[in-house]
C-alpha positions in Angstrom: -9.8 -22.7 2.1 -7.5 -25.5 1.4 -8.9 -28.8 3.7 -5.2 -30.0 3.8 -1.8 -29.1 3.7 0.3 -32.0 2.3 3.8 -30.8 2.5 7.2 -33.2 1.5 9.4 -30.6 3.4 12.8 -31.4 5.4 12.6 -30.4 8.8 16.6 -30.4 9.2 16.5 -28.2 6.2 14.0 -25.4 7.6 15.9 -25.3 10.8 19.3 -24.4 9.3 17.8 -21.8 6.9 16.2 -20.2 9.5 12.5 -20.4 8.0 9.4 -21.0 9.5 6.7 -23.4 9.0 4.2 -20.7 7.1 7.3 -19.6 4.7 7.2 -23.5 4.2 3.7 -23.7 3.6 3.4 -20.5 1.3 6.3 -22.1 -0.7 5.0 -25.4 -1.1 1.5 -23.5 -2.0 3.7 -21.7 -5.0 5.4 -25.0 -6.0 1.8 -26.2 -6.3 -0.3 -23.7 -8.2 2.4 -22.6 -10.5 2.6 -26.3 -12.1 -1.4 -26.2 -12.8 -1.3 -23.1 -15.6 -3.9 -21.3 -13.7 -2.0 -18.2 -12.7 -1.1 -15.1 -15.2 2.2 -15.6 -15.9 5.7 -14.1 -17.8 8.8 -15.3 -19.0 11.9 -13.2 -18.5 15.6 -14.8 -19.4 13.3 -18.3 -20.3 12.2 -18.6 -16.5 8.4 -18.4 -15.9 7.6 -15.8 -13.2 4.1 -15.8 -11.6 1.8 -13.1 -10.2 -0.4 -14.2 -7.1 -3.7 -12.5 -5.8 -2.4 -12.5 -2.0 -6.1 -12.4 -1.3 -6.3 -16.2 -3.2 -3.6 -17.1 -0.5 -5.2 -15.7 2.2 -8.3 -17.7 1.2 -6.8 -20.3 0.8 -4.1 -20.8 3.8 -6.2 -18.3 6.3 -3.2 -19.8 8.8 -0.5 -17.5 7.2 -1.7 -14.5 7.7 -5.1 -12.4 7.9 -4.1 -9.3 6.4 -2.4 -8.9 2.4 0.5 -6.8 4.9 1.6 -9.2 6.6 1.1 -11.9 4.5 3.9 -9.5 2.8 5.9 -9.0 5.6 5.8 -11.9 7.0 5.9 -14.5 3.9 6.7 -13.5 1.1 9.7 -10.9 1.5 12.0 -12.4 4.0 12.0 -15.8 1.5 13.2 -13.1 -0.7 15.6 -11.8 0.7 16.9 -15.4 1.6 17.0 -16.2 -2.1 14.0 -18.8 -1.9 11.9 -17.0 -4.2 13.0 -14.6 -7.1 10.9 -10.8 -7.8 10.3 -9.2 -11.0 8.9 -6.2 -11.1 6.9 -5.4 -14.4 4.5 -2.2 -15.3 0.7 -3.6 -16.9 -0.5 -0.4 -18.0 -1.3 2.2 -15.2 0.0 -0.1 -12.3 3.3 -2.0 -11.5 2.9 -5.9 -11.4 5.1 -8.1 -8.9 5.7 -11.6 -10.5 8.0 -14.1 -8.1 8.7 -18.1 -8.6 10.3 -20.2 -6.6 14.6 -20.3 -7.0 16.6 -23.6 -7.1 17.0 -23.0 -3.8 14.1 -24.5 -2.4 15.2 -27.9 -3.3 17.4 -27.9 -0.3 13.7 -27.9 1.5 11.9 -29.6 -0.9 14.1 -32.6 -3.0 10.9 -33.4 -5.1 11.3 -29.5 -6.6 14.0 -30.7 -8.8 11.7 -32.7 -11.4 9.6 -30.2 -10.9 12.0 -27.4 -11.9 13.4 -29.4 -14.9 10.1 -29.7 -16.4 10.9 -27.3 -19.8 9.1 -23.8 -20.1 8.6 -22.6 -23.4 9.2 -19.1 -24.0 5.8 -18.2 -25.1 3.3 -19.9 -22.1 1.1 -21.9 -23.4 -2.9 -21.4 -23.1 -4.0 -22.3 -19.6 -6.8 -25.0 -19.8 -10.3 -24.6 -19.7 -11.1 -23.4 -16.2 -13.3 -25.3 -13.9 -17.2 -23.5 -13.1 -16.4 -24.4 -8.9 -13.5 -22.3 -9.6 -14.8 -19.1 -10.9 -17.7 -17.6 -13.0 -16.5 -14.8 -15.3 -18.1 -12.8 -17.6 -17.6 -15.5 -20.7 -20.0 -17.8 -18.6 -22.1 -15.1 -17.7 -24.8 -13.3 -19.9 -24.8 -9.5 -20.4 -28.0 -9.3 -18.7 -27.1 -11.5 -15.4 -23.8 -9.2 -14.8 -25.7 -5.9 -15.4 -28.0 -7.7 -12.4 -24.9 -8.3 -10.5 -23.3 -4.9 -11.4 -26.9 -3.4 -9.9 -26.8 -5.2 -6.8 -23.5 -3.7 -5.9 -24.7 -0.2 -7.1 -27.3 -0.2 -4.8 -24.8 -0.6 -1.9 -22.3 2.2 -3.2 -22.0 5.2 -1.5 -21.5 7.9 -3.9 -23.3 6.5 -7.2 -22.1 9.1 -9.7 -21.4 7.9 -13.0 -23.5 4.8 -13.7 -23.2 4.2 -17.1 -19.9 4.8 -17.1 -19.2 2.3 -14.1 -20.9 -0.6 -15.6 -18.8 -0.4 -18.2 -15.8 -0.7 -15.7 -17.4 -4.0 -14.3 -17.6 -5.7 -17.0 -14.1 -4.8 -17.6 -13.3 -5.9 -14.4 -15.8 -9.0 -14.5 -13.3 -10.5 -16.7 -10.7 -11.3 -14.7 -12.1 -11.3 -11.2 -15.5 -12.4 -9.8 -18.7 -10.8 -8.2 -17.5 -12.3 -4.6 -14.2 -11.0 -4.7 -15.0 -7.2 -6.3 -18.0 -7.3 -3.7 -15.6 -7.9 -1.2 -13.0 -5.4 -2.0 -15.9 -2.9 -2.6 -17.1 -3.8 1.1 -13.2 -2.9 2.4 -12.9 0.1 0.2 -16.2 1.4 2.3 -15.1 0.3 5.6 -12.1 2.2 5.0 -13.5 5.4 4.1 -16.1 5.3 7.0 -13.0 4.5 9.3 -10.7 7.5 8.9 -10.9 10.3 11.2 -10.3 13.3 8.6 -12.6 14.3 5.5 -12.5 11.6 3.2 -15.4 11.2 0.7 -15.9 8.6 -1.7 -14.9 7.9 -5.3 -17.4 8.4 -7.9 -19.0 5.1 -8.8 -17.7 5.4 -12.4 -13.8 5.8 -10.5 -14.2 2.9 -8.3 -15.2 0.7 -10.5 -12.4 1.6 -12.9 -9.7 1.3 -10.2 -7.4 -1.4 -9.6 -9.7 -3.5 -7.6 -7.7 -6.8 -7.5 -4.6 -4.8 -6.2 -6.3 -2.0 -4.3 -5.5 -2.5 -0.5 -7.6 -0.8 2.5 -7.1 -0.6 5.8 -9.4 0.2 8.4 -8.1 2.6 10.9 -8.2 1.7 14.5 -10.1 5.4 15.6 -9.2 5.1 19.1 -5.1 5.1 18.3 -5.9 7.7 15.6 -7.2 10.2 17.8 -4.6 9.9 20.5 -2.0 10.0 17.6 -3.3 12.8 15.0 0.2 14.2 14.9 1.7 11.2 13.8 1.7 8.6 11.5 -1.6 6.1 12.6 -1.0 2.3 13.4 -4.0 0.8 10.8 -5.7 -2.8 11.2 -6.6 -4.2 8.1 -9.8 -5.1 7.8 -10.7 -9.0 8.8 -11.3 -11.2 5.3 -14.0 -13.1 7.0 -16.0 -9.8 7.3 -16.1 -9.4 3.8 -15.4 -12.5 1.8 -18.0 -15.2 0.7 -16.8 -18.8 -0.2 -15.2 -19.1 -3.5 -14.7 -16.5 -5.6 -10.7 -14.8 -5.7 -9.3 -16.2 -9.3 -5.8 -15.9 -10.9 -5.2 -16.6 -14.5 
């Protein structure tokens, strides 16, 4: 969690475009991380377009939003639809990617965006620095025997452990681009989920979970008392809580 929010935003401004302070926030947020070369990023028509982990944002501005859905709702697509932010939509193998960035627009908000913006983007990004050990421990900094010890603690908690060999292998896939914390966590929603649903859902093999799309994957715990007096209709879901399932630390983007 961030300890501050330092924002250089025009009140006046907010109040004629009709946003609220948490669009603000999230903005500023954006205008922030995107300048540091931490975050996986395109170029399309020579503008840089960034992809988030919403559960880095939810880490880090817990006041925005507790659930990826609304953080969604709430955030990210009405500041598209008012122009503040531009979407790109790309596929990355098996899944679809959504990169935004913030538009010239937000100057009106924010004058201190327009050196910002004017800083020139080469078309090819440029290698992101070194990356920090507080920030994240991946599998580069890690040997092959401490993530097969990390890989073995999760096994144990797994439901349906099918597939072992083949699921380590996942990991350490996986284990280069995210952390244990957040794939524990995620692993922790994915069996919260199953467990929560009131028809006959079993779990994935181990060997399919691990090879899923864990940093986009999103569960949501069904509230059983509204599902069993509305089994006819579509269910009202709560997402599950991050603080159930998070530990300090851990969520990266590249």
């Amino acid at each position: 969690m961030l300890k501050y929010i330092n924002l250089n935003i025009s009140q006046q401004k907010l109040i004629e475009n009709e946003l609220t302070l948490n669009q603000a926030i999230f903005m500023s947020w954006l205008k922030k991380f995107s300048s540091t070369g931490r975050m996986k990023s395109i170029h399309i028509g020579g503008q840089p377009f960034f992809w988030i982990a919403k559960q880095k944002v939810l880490v880090d501005l817990p006041i925005l939003a507790d659930t990826e859905r609304k953080l969604s709702y709430n955030i990210i697509e009405p500041l598209f639809e008012k122009g503040f932010i531009a979407k790109e939509i790309v596929r990355d193998g098996r899944k679809n990617l959504t990169y935004i960035r913030l538009t010239q627009k937000y100057e009106q908000v924010d004058p201190s965006f327009e050196s910002f913006n004017e800083q020139p983007f080469d078309e090819k990004p440029k290698d992101p620095p070194k990356k920090s050990k507080k920030e994240y421990i991946s599998i580069d900094s890690k040997s092959e025997t401490d993530v097969e010890t990390e890989f073995n603690e999760l096994w144990k908690e797994y439901p349906n452990r099918q597939g072992k060999a083949k699921a380590l292998e996942h990991y350490k896939r996986q284990r280069k681009t995210l952390t244990f914390d957040f794939i524990k966590q995620k692993m922790h929603a994915y069996i919260a989920y199953v467990n929560s649903v009131t028809w006959n859902l079993s779990f994935k093999n181990g060997s399919t979970w691990f090879n899923s799309d864990i940093a986009n994957d999103e569960y949501e715990v069904q509230d059983n008392n509204q599902g069993n007096q509305n089994n006819n209709q579509n269910n009202n879901y709560n997402a599950p809580r991050l603080e159930d399932y998070q530990k300090n630390g851990g969520v990266i983007f590249d």
